[in-house]
C-alpha positions in Angstrom: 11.1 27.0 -2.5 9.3 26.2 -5.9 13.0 25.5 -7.2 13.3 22.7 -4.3 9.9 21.2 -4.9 10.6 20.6 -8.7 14.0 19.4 -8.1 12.3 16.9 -5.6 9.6 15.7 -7.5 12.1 15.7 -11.0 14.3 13.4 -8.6 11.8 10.8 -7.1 9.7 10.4 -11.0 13.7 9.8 -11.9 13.8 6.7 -10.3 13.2 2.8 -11.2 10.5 2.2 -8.6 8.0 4.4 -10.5 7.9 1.4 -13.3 7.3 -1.1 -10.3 4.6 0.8 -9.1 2.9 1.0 -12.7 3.8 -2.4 -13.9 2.1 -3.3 -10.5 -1.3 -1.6 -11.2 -1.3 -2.5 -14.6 -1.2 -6.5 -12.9 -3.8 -5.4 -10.4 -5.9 -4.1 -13.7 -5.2 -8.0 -15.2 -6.4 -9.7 -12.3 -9.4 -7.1 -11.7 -10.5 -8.2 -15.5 -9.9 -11.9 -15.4 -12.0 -12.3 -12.1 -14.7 -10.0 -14.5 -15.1 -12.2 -17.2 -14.7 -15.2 -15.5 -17.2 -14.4 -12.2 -21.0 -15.0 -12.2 -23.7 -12.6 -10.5 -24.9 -16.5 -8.9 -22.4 -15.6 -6.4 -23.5 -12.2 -5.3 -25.2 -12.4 -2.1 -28.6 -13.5 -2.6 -30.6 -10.6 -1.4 -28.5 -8.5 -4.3 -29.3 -10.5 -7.3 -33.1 -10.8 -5.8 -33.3 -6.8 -6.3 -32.9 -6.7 -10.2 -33.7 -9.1 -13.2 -30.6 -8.7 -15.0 -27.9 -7.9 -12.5 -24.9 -8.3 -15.4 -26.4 -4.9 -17.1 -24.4 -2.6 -14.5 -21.3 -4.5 -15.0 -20.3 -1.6 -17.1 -16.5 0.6 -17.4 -17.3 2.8 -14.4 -18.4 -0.3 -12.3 -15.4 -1.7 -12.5 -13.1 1.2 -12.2 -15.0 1.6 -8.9 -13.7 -2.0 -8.2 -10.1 -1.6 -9.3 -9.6 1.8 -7.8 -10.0 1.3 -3.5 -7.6 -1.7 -3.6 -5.5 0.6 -5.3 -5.4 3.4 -3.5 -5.7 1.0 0.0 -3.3 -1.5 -0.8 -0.3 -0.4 -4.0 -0.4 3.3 -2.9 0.4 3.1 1.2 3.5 0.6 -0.2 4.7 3.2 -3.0 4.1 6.7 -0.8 6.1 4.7 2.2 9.0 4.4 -0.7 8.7 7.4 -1.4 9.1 9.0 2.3 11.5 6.5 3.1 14.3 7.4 0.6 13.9 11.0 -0.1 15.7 11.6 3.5 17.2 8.4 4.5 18.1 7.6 0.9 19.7 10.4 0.3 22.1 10.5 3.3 22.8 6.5 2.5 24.2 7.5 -0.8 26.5 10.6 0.7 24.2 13.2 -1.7 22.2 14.8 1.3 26.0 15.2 3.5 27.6 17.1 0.1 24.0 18.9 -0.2 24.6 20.2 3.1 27.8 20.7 2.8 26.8 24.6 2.1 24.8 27.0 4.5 21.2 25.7 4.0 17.9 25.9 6.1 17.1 22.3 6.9 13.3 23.5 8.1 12.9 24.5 4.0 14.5 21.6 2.8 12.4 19.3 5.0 9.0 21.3 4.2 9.8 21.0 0.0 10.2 17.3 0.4 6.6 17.0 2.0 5.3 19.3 -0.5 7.2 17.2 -3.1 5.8 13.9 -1.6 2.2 15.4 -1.8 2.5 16.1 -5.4 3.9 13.3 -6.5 0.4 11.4 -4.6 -1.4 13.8 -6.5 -0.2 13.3 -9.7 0.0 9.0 -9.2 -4.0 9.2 -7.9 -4.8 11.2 -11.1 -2.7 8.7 -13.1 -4.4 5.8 -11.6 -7.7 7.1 -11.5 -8.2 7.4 -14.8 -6.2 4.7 -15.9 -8.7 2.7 -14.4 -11.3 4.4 -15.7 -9.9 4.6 -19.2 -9.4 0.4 -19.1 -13.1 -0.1 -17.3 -14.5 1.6 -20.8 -12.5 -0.2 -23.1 -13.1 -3.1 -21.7 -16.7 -2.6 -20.6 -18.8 -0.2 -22.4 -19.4 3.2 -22.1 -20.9 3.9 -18.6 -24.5 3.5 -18.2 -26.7 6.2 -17.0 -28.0 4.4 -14.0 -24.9 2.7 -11.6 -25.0 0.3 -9.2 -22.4 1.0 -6.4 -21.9 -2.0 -4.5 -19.3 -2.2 -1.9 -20.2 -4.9 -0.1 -17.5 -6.1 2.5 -16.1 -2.3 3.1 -17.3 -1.7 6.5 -20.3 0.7 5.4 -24.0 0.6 6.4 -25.5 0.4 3.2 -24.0 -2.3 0.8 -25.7 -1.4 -2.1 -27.0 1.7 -4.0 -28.0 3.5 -6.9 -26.9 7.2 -8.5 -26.6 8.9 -11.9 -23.9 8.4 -13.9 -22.6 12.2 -13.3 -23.4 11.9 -9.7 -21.1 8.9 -10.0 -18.4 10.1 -11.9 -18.4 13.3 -9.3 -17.9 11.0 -6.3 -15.6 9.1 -8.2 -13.0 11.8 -8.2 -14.0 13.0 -4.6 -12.4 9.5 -3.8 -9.6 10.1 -5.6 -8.3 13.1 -3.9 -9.8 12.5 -0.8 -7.3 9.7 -0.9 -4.3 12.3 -2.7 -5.0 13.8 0.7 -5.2 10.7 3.5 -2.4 8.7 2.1 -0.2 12.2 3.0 -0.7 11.6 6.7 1.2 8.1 5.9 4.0 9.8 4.1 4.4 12.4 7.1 5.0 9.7 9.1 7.3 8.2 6.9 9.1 11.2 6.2 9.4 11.4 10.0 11.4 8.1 10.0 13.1 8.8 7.4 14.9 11.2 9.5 15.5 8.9 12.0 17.0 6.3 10.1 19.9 5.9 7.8 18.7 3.6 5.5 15.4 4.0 3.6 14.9 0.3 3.5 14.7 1.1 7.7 12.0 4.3 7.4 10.2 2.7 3.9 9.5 -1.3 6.1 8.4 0.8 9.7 6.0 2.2 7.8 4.8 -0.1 5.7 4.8 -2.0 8.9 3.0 0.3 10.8 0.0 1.1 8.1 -0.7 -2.3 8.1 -0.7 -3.3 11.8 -3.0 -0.3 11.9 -5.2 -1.6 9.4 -5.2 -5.5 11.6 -5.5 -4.1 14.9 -8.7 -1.6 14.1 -10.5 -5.1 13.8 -9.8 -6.4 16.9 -12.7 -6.0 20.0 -10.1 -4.6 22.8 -9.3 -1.5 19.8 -12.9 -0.4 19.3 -13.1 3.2 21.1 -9.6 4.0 19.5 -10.3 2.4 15.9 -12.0 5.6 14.4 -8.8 7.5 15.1 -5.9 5.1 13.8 -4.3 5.6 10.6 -6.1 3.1 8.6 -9.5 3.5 9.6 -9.4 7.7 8.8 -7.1 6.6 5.6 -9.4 4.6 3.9 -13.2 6.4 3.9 -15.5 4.7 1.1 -18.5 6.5 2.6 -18.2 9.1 -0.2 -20.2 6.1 -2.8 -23.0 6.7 0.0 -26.1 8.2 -1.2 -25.9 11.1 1.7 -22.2 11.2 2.5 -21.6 11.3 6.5 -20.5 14.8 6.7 -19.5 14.2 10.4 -17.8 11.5 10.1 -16.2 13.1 6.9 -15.1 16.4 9.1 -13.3 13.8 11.8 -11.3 11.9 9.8 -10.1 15.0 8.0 -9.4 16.5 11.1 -7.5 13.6 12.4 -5.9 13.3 9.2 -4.9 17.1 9.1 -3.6 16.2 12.9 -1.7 13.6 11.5 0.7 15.6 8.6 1.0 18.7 10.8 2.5 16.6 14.0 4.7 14.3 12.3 6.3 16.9 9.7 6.6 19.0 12.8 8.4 16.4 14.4 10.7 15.4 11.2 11.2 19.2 11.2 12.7 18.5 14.9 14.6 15.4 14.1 16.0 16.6 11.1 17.8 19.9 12.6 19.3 18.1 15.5 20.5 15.4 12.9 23.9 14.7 12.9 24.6 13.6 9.1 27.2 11.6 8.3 
């Protein structure tokens, strides 16, 4: 099984798309500076800048890594893991290597279960990367981080917009993000994966589920979705309640739950799919 896994992971950090992903954040990181050095607290909302004197003074490198990371992991991530998912089955049997693969007496419930172990570690491994690329850029480019930080997420969704903890505290929940994220973002590549085995081509399995994320992610805003929005994808996905001075251990517990819901199901069902497949 471990042989599998690395052989996975060797062959999806082999490909091209990994330098689209990066040379994507590293734009993302661009445009997160220039709107930095170029914005002015005058148009934070007014009851914000009324709070403190100097309001630039948290503007430090952990600030803005804060800033940089969620549309990261909310917006390049979903795209790359649905990639990911999308070609390592469907990929595979488009370009005849999966049919010669299987070619020999092989258990297609172990092959399926090393690629979703191989698609989790390769998350892993990219949310490391990225968190503390954006970390290592926000000091560079900002100053060390200061011992008091402001954590400010207004227009997230969460009741308090504005708060203040320690620098360690904030560096601690910092990371919680990150691999609570490592771990959400698998319930989208389960799902994926589970296309993946439906489809042929990866370009089929990787635009369903891009597709699907984001519809999610529109239709949890609408009125008529309200009793079902804490329960869709997006909504249990994306959780920025850990910056929160008393994280909402409830609310934490659910969406883990529905997440955990989520992978077990749909690699159950690519599990399904996949041994009844007929390759070709």
């Amino acid at each position: 099984m471990f042989r599998e896994i690395y052989y996975e992971v060797v062959k999806v950090f082999s490909q091209k798309k990994n330098y689209v992903v990066i040379g994507g954040h590293l734009m993302l990181m661009l445009l997160c500076y220039i709107a930095f050095k170029t914005s002015d607290s005058r148009y934070m909302n007014a009851d914000i800048r009324k709070m403190f004197v100097n309001f630039d003074i948290f503007f430090d490198g952990m600030f803005f890594a804060r800033i940089a990371l969620l549309p990261t992991f909310m917006l390049i991530m979903p795209i790359f893991i649905a990639t990911v998912a999308g070609d390592i089955v469907a990929g595979e049997i488009q370009d005849g290597t999966l049919k010669l693969y299987m070619s020999r007496p092989r258990s297609r419930i172990r092959l399926i279960v090393s690629k979703m172990i191989a698609i989790y570690a390769v998350t892993v491994l990219y949310c490391i990367y990225f968190s503390l690329i954006c970390l290592a850029i926000g000091v560079l480019s900002f100053g060390w981080p200061a011992e008091s930080q402001l954590i400010y997420l207004r227009g997230f969704g969460i009741s308090n917009n504005i708060s203040i903890m320690s620098c360690s505290e904030a560096l601690i929940r910092y990371f919680m993000t990150m691999f609570y994220y490592s771990f959400s973002l698998m319930a989208l590549g389960a799902i994926v994966l589970f296309l993946s085995t439906l489809f042929d081509r990866m370009t089929a399995a990787t635009v369903s589920g891009i597709t699907l994320y984001f519809v999610c992610y529109i239709m949890e805003r609408l009125p008529f979705t309200e009793k079902i929005a804490p329960f869709m994808l997006s909504r249990v996905m994306n959780f920025p309640d850990l910056y929160m001075n008393v994280i909402p251990t409830g609310r934490l517990t659910a969406n883990l739950t529905a997440l955990s819901i989520y992978i077990m199901v749909f690699t159950l069902c690519s599990i399904i799919s996949f041994s009844v497949k007929d390759i070709k």
